[in-house]
C-alpha distance (Angstrom), angle and dihedral (degrees) to the residues before:
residue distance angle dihedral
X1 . . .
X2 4.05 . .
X3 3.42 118.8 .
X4 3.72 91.8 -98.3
X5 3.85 92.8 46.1
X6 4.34 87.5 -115.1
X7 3.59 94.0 117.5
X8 3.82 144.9 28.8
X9 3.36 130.2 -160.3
X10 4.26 123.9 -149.3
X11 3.83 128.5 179.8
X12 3.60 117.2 -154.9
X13 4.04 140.8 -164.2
X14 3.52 89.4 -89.2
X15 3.02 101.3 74.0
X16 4.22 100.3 -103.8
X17 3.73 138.7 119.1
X18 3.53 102.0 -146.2
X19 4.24 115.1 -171.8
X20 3.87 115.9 -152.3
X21 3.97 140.5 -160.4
X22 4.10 96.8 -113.7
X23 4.05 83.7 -155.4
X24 3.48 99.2 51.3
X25 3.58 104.3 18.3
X26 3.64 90.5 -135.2
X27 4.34 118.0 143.7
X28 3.81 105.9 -111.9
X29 3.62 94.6 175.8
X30 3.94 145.0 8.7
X31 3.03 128.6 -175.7
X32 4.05 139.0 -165.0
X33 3.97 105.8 -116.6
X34 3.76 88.4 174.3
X35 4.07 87.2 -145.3
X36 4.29 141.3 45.4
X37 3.77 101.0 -86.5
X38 4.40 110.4 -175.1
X39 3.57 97.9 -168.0
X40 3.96 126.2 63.9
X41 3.71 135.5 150.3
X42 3.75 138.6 144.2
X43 3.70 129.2 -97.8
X44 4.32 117.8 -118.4
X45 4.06 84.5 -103.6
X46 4.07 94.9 51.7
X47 3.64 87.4 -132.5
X48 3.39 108.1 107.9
X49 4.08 134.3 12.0
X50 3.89 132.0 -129.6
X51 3.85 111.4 -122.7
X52 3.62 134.8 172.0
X53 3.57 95.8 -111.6
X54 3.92 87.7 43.4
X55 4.14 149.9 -81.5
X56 3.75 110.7 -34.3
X57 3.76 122.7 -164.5
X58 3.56 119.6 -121.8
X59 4.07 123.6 -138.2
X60 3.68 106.2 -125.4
X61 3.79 92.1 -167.7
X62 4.11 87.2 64.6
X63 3.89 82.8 78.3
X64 4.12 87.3 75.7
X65 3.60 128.1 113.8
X66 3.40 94.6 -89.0
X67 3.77 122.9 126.0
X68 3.66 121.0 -109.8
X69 4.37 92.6 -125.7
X70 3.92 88.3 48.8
X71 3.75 99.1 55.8
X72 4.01 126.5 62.4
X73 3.34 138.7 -124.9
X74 4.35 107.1 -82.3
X75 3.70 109.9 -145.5
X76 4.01 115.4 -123.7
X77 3.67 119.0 -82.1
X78 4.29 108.0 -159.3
X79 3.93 122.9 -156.6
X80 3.29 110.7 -157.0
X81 4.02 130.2 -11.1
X82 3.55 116.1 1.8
X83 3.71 145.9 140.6
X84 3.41 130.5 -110.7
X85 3.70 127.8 -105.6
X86 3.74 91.5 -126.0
X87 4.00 91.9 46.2
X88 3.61 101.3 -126.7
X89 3.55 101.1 98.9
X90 3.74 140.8 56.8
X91 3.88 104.9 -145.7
X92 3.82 135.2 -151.9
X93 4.07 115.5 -166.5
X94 3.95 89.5 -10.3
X95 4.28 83.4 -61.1
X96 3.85 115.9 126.9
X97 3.91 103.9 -108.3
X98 4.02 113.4 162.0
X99 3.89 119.9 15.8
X100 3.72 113.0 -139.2
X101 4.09 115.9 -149.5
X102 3.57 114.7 -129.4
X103 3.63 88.2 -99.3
X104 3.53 96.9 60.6
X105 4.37 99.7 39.7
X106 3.93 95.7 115.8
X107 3.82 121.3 -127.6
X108 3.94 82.0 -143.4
X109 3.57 139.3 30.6
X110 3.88 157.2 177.1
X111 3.63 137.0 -178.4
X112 3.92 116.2 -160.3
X113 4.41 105.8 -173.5
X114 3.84 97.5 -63.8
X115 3.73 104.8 6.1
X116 3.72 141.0 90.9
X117 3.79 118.4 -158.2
X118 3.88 113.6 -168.3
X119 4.20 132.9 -170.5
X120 3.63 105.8 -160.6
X121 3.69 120.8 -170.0
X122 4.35 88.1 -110.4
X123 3.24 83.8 63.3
């Protein structure tokens, strides 16, 4: 839940984030998160949300009056460090930054403020 209990925010197996009216239960937002992420919650501002793979950016003009079928799923925006959706990048403000070799993409991951934590397959 937001910090002022007005929104809620669920990721799913499909690989969304999708941001909902706790009121009316309606879907203000979804976006593409291009992977399963396990952990979600919202910043104190409401602005963005802490992921696993890092802080995305939420759209504050998703909260218009238009319906949930009629708009499209927004792909994630990330502030910050993050990892890509595809794994082979560490990102910085959504802009390519290190390139991991295949080796090295993690089957898990976390990103606490600056850091990157990585489980490759190696070990």
């Amino acid at each position: 839940f937001s910090h002022d209990s007005s929104r809620l925010a669920s990721a799913s197996d499909d690989n969304t984030v999708r941001v909902w009216d706790a009121g009316s239960g309606e879907c203000l937002q979804t976006l593409n998160i291009g992977k399963k992420i396990f952990n979600v919650s919202f910043d104190s501002t409401g602005l963005y949300l802490h992921t696993d793979i890092g802080v995305i950016v939420l759209d504050q003009s998703s909260t218009s009056n238009i319906t949930p079928d009629e708009r499209e799923p927004q792909n994630s925006r990330y502030e910050g460090v993050a990892l890509s959706s595809d794994r082979a990048w560490i990102t910085y403000d959504s802009k390519n930054l290190v390139w991991l070799p295949s080796e090295y993409r993690p089957l898990c991951s976390v990103v606490s403020g600056k850091m990157v934590g990585i489980g490759v397959e190696s070990g």
